[in-house]
Each structure stands twice: as C-alpha cells, then as structure tokens.
C-alpha positions as CSV (number, residue, x, y, z in Angstrom):
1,X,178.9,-86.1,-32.9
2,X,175.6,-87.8,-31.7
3,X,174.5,-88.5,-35.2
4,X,178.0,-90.3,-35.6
5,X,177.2,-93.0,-33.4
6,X,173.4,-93.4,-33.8
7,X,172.5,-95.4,-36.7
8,X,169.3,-93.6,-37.5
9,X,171.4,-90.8,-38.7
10,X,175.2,-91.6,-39.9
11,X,174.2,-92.7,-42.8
12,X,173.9,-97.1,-42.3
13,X,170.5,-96.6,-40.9
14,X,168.8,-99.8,-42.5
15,X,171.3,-102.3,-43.4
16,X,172.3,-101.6,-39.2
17,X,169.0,-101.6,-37.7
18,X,166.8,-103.6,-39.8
19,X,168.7,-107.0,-38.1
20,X,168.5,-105.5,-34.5
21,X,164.5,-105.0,-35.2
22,X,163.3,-108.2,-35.9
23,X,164.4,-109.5,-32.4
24,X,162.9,-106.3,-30.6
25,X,159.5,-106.5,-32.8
26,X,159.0,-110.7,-31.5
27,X,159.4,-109.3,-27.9
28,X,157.6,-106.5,-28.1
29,X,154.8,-108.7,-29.9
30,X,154.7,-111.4,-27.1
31,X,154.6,-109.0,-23.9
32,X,151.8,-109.0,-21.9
33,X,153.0,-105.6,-20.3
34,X,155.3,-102.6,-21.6
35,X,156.4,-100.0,-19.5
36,X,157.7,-97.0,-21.6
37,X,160.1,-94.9,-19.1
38,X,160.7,-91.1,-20.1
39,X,162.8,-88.6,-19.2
40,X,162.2,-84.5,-19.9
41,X,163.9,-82.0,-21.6
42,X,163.6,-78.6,-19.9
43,X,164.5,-75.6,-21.6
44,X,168.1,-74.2,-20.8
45,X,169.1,-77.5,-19.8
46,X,172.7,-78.1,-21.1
47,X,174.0,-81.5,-22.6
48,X,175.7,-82.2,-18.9
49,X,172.5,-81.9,-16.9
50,X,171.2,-84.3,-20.3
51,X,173.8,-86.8,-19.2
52,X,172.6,-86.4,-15.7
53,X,169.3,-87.3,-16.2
54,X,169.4,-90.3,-18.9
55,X,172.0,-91.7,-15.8
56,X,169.3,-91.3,-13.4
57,X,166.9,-92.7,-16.2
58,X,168.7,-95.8,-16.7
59,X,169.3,-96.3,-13.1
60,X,165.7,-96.6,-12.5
61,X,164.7,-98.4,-15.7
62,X,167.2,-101.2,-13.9
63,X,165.4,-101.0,-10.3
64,X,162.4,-101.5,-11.7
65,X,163.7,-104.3,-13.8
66,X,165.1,-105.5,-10.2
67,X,161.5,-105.3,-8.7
68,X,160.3,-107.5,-11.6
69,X,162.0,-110.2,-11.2
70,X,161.8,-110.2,-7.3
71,X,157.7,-110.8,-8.4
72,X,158.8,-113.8,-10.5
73,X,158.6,-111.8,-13.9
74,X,161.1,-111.4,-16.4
75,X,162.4,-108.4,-18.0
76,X,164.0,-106.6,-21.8
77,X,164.8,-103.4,-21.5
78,X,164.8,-102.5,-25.6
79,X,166.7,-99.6,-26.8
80,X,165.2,-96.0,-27.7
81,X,167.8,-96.0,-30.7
82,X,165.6,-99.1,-31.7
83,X,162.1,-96.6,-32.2
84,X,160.8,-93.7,-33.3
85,X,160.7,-91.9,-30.2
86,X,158.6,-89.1,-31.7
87,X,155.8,-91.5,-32.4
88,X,155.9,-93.7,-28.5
89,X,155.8,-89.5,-27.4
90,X,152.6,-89.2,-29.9
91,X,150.7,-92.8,-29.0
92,X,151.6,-91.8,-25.3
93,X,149.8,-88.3,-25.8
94,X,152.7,-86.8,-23.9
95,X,154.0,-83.4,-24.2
96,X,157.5,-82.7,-26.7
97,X,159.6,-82.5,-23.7
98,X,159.2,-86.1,-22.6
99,X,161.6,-88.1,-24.3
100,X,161.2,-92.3,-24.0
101,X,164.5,-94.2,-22.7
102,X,163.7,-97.3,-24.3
103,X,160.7,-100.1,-24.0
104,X,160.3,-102.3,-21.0
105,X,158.6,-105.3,-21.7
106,X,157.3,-107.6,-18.8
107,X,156.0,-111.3,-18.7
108,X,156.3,-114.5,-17.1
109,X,160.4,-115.9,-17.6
110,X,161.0,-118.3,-20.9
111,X,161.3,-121.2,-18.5
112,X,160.6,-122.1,-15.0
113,X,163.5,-120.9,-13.1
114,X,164.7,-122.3,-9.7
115,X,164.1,-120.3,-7.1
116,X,166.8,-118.2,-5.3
117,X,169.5,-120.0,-2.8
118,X,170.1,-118.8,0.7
119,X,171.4,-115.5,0.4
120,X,174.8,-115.0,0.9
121,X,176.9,-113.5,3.8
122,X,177.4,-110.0,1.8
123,X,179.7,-109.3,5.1
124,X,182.2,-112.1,3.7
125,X,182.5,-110.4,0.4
126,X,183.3,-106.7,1.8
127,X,185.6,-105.1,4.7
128,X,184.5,-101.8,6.3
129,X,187.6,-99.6,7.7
C-alpha cells in the first residue's frame, strides 16, 4: 500500500520525481547549513508506534524550523521521498535503524524581511471556560 503512494516504487518513478528534483537539488546546492533529522526503527516496533514516531518527527523538524526563523534564518524542509535515504544513512555513518525524515536546509531569507509587529493579544483570539 506504501509503495502505491510513493513514487520511487509504483511504477512513475522518474517522469514524477525528476521535476520535483531540480528545485530540491538548487536548494540543497545553495545552503550554507543542512540539518538531516532521523527517526529509528526498533525491532518489534509495529506500523502504529511507526506512525507515532514520524508524528513526533515532523513535529520537531517544525520547532526547529520555528527556532530558525526566530534567529532571522530561513528554512525548507525537503522531503525524504525526494532521496535516497539509504545513502544520507551511509554519508551520515549511522546505524540501519536510523531512518532520515527529510533535509533541512538553513540560510539567510531570499530577501530582507520586515521585522515582526507587536505581538498580538492571543487572549482576544481564544475564550477559556
């Protein structure tokens, strides 16, 4: 079922990737910094706890993509269906069970951005009960 949705294996592999590369390759290329998050894969681990821990991946991918930008950096997160996760595992010298989530790549923002307004009243937005 996985295979089914991930172009690498239902069968459009190029023709599907090959445009979505290009893009990732010029980032990738021009970034100063690239953080490679991982997640592991512990044996007996079932395709829930899986779920589990790519959630708890992504939601830490996007903190620190949060922390970036509160230094003044900017931030792509690149898709892990867009590499050879095997070989990032192999450049990385990491063990099998480490399993990259994708590329971060960090640098200073396309242009000079204004810097943040007063913050707003978050208690005018929300109601406690």
């Amino acid at each position: 079922e996985a295979g089914a949705r991930d172009p690498r294996h239902d069968g459009s592999g190029e023709r599907v990737l090959e445009p979505r590369l290009e893009p990732a390759r010029d980032v990738l290329a021009r970034a100063p910094v690239l953080a490679v998050p991982h997640m592991s894969h512990e044996e007996g681990r079932t395709e829930a706890d899986r779920d589990v821990f790519l959630l708890a991946a992504g939601a830490a991918v996007q903190s620190f993509r949060v922390a970036v930008h509160a230094q003044g950096f900017a931030s792509a997160w690149l898709s892990p269906n867009l590499f050879n996760t095997d070989r990032i595992r192999d450049a990385l010298g990491l063990d099998p069970r480490w399993e990259a989530t994708g590329v971060v790549a960090v640098g200073a923002p396309a242009e000079e951005e204004p810097p943040p307004g007063r913050r707003p009243d978050i208690g005018s937005h929300l109601r406690f009960s």
